[in-house]
C-alpha positions as a Markdown table, in Angstrom:
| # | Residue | x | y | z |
|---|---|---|---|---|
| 1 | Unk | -183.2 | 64.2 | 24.7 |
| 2 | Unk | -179.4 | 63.3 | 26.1 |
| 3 | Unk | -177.4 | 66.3 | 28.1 |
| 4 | Unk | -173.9 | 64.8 | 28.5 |
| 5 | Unk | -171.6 | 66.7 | 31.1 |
| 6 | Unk | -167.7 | 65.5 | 30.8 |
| 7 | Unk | -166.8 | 64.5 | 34.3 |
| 8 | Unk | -164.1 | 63.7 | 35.8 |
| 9 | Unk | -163.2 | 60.1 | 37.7 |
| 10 | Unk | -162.8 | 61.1 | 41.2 |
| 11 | Unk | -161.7 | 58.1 | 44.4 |
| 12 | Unk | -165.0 | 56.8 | 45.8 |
| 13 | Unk | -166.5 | 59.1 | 48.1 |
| 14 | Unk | -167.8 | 58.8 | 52.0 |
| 15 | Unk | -171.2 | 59.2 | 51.1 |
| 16 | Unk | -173.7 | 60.3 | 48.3 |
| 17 | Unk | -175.1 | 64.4 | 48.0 |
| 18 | Unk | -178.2 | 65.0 | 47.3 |
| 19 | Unk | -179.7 | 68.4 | 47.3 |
| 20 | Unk | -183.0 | 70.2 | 45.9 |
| 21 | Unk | -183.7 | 69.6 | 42.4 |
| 22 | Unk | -184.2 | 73.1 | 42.2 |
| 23 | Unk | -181.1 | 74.4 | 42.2 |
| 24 | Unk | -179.9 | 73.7 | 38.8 |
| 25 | Unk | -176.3 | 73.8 | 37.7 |
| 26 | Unk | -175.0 | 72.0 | 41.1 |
| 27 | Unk | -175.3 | 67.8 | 42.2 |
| 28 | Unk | -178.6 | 66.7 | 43.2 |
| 29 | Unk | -177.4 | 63.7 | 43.4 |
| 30 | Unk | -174.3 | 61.0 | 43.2 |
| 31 | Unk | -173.4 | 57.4 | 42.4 |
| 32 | Unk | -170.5 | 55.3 | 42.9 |
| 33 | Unk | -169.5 | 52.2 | 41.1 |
| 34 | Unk | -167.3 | 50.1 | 39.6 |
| 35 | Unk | -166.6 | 48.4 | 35.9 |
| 36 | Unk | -165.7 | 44.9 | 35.3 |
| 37 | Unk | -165.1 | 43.7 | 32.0 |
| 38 | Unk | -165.9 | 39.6 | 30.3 |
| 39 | Unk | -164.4 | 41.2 | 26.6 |
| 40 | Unk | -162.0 | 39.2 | 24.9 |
| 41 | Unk | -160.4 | 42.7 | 24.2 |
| 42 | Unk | -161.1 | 46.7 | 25.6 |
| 43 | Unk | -163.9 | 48.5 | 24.9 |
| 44 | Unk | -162.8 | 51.6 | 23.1 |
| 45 | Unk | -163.2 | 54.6 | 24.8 |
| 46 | Unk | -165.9 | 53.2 | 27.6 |
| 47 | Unk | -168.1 | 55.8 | 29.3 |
| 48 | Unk | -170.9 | 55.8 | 31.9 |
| 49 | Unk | -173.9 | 57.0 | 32.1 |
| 50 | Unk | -177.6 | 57.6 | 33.5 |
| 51 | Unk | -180.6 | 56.7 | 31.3 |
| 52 | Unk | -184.3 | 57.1 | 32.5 |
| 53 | Unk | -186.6 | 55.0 | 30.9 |
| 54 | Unk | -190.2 | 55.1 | 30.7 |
| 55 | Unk | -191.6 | 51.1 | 30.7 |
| 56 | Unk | -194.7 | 51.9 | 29.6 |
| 57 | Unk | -193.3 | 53.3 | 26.4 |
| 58 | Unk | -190.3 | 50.9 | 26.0 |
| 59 | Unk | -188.9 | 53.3 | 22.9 |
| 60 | Unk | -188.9 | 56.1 | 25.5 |
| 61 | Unk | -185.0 | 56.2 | 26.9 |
| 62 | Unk | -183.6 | 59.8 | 28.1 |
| 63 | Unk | -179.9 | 60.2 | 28.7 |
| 64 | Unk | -179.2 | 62.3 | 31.9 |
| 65 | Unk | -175.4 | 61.9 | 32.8 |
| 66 | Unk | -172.5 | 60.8 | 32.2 |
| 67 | Unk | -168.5 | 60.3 | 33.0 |
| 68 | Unk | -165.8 | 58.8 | 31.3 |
| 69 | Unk | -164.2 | 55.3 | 32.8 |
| 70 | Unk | -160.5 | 54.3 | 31.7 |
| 71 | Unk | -159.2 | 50.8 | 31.9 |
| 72 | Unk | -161.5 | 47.0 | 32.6 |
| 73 | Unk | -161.7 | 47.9 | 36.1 |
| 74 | Unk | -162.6 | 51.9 | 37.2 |
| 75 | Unk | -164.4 | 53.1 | 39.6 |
| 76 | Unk | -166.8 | 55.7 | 39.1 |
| 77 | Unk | -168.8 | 58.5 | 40.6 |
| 78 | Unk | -171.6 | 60.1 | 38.8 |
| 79 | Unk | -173.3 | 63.1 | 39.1 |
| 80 | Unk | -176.6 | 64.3 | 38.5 |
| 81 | Unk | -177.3 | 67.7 | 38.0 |
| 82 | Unk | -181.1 | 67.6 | 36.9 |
| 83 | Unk | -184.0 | 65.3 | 37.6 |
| 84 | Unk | -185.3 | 63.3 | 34.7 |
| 85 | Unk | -187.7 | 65.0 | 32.0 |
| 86 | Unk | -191.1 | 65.3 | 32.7 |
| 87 | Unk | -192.6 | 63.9 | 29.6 |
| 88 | Unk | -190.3 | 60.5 | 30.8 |
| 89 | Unk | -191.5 | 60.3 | 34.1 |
| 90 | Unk | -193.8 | 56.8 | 34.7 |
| 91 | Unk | -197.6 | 57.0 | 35.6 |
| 92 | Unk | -199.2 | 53.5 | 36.0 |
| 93 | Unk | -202.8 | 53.0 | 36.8 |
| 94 | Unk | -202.1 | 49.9 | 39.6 |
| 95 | Unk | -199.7 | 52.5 | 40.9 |
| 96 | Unk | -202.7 | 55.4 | 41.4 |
| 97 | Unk | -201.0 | 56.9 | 38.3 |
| 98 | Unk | -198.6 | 58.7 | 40.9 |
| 99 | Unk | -195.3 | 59.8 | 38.9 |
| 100 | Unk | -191.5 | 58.7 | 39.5 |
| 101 | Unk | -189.1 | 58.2 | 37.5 |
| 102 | Unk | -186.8 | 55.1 | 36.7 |
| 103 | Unk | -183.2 | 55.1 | 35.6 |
| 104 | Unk | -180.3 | 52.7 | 34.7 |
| 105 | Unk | -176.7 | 53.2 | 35.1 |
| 106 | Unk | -175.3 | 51.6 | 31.3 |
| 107 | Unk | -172.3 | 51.3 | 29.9 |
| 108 | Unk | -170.7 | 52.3 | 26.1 |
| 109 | Unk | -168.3 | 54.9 | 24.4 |
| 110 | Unk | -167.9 | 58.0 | 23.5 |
| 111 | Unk | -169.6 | 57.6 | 20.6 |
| 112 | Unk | -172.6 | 55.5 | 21.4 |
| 113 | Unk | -176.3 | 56.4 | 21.4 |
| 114 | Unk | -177.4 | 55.9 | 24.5 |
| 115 | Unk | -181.2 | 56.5 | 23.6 |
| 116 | Unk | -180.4 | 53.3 | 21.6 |
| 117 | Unk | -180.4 | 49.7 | 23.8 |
| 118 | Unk | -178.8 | 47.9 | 21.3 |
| 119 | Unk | -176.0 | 50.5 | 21.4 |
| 120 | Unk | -175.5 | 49.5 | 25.0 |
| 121 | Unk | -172.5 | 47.5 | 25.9 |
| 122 | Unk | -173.1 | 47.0 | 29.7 |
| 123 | Unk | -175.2 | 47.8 | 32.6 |
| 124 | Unk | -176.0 | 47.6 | 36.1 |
| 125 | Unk | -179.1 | 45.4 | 36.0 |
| 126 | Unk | -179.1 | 44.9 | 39.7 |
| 127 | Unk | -180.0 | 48.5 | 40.7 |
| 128 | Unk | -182.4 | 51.2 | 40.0 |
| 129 | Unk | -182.3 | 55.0 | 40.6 |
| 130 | Unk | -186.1 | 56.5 | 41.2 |
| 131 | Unk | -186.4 | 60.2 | 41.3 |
| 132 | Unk | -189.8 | 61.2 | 43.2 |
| 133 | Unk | -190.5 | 64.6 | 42.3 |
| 134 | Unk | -193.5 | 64.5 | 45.7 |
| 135 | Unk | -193.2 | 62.2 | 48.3 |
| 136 | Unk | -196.2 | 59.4 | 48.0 |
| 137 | Unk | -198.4 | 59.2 | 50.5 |
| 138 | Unk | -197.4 | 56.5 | 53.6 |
| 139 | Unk | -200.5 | 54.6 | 52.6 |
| 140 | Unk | -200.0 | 54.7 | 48.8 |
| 141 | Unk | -200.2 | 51.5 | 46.4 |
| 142 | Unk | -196.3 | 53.1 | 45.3 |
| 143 | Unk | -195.1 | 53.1 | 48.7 |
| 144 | Unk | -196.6 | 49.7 | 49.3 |
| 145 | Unk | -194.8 | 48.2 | 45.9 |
| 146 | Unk | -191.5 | 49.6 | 47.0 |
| 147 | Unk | -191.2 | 47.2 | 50.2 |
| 148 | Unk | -189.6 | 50.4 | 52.4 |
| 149 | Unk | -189.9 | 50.8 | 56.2 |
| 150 | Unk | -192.1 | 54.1 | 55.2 |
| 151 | Unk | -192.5 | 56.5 | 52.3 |
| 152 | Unk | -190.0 | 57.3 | 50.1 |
| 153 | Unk | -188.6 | 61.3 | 50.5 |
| 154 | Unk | -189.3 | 63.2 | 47.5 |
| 155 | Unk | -185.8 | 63.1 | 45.3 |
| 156 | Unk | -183.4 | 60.6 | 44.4 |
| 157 | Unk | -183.2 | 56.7 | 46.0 |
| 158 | Unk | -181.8 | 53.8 | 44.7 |
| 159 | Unk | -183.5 | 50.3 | 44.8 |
| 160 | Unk | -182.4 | 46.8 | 44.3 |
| 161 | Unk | -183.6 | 44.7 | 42.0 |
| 162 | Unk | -184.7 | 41.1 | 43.4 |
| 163 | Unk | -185.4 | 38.3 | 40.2 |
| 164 | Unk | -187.9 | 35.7 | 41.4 |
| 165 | Unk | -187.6 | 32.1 | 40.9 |
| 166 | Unk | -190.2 | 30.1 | 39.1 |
| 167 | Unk | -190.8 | 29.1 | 42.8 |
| 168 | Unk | -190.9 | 32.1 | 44.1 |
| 169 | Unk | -193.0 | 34.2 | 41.4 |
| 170 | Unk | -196.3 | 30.8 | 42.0 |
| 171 | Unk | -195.8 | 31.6 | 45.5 |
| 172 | Unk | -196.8 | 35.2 | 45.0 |
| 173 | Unk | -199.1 | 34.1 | 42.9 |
| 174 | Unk | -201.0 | 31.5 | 45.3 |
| 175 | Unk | -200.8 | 34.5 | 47.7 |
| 176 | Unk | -202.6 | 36.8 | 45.0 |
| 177 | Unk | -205.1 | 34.2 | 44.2 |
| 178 | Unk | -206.0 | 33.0 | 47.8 |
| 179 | Unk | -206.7 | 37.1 | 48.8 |
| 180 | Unk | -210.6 | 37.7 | 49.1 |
| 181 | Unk | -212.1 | 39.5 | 46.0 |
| 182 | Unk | -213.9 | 42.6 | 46.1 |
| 183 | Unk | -215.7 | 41.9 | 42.3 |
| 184 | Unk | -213.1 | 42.4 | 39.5 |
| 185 | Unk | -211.1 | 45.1 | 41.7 |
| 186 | Unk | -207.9 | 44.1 | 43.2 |
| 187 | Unk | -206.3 | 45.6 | 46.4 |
| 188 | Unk | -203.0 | 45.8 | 45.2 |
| 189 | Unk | -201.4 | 48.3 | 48.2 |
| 190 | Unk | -202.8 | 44.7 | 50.2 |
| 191 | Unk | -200.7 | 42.4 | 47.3 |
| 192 | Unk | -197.4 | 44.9 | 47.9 |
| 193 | Unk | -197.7 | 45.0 | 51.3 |
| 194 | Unk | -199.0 | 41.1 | 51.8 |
| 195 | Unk | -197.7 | 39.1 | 48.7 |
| 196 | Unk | -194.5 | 41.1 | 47.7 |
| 197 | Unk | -196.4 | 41.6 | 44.2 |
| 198 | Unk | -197.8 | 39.1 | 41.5 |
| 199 | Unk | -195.1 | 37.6 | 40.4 |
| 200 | Unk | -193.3 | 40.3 | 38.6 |
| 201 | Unk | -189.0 | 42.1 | 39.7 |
| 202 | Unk | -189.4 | 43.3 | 42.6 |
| 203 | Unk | -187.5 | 46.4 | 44.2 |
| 204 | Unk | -186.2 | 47.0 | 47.8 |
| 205 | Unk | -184.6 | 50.1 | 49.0 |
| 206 | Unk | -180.7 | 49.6 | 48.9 |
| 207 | Unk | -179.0 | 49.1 | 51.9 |
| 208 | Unk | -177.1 | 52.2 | 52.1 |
| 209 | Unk | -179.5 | 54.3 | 49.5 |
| 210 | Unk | -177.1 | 56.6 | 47.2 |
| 211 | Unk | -174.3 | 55.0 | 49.2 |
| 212 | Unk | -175.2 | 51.2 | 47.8 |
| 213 | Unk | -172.2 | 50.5 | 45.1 |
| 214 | Unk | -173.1 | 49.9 | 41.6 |
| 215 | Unk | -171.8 | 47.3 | 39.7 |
| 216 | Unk | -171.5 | 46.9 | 36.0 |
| 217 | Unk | -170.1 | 44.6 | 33.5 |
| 218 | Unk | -169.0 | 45.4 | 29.9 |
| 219 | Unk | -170.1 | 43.0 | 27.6 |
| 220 | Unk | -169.1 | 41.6 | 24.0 |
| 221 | Unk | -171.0 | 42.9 | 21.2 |
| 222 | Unk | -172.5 | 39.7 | 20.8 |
| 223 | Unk | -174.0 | 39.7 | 24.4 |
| 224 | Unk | -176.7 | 42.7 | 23.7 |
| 225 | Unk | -179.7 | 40.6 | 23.2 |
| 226 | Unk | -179.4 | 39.1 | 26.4 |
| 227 | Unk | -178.5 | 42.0 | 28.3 |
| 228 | Unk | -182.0 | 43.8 | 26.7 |
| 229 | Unk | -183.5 | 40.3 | 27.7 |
| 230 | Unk | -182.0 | 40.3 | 31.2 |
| 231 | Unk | -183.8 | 44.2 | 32.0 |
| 232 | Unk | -185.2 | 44.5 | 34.9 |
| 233 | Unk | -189.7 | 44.4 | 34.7 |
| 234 | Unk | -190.7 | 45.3 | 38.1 |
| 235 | Unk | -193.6 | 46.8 | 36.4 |
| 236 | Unk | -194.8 | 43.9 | 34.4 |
| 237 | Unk | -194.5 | 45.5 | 31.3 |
């Protein structure tokens, strides 16, 4: 299911709106940005958007938004005007099969398929937007694997995404493996909280939330494969 909504490119903003998701038909949310660009020539036409994806069902990618960008470098600000699709929101088991949802800001044209990765031709791999339609409880395995200060608010936040080095991800793993064991069940709010995770992406709340710049990078045509390679797994899936 995509909903596009022309926008238009507006100067970078003070700071991000966010109100209830309820109130359909006004912002709920907003993102700023910029593109860069490593083509050899212009992308035709390039345009922004918002895709939710569900990682348990790696086919499963929802378009929510998008604006039009002119030129190699443009800012951006996106709007959201509706919370992801139910049907795409994530439910893991580790995670206490709490739902959120999980988006990425990508880049094409006007005439790209943005349920499509291949049909990608940038993205901002760094960051992730979560929509929490409930607030998880303090205590949660979800709050736990999203290294905040607290609980997350129900709505829209945006994380970043940390990459582990082959150093880093045994060190989480030595963690893991030197916790005591209850039989075969693990405590993972404990590994969240105590080991950062087991070795998979991990994400931190951004700096400055909705505020945190994005960042993304048009690629050749050529460069897809790597980009789908280079997506972020803070799930493990």
């Amino acid at each position: 299911m995509t909903r596009k909504l022309l926008l238009l490119l507006v100067p970078l903003a003070a700071c991000a709106s966010q109100v209830d998701a309820n109130n359909q038909g006004e912002v709920i949310a907003t993102m700023h940005g910029a593109l860069t660009s490593s083509r050899m020539s212009p992308l035709p036409s390039p345009e922004v958007e918002l895709v939710w994806l569900k990682p348990s069902e790696m086919s499963r990618i929802s378009g929510a938004e998008h604006v039009d960008a002119t030129g190699l470098i443009s800012q951006f600000t996106l709007d959201v005007y509706s919370p992801p699709p139910d049907d795409i929101l994530e439910m893991n088991a580790i995670l206490e099969n709490r739902p959120f949802g999980m988006g990425l800001v990508v880049v094409g044209s006007t005439n790209t398929d943005f349920t499509q990765m291949t049909s990608w031709r940038g993205a901002d791999l760094d960051h992730m937007l979560l929509y929490f339609p409930e607030a998880p409880p303090a205590d949660s395995v979800l709050t736990a694997f999203l290294h905040g200060a607290g609980a997350p608010t129900k709505g829209f936040h945006l994380y970043t995404v940390t990459r582990l080095s082959e150093a880093e991800r045994q060190q989480r793993l030595d963690c893991v493996n030197a916790m005591p064991q209850n039989g075969m069940t693990l405590d993972w709010a404990a590994i969240f909280r105590d080991c950062r995770g087991a070795g998979n992406d991990e994400l931190d709340p951004a700096p400055q939330d909705l505020d945190t710049l994005l960042s993304a990078n048009v690629i050749e045509d050529g460069a897809i494969v790597q980009l789908i390679n280079d997506m972020p797994h803070p799930l493990g899936i």
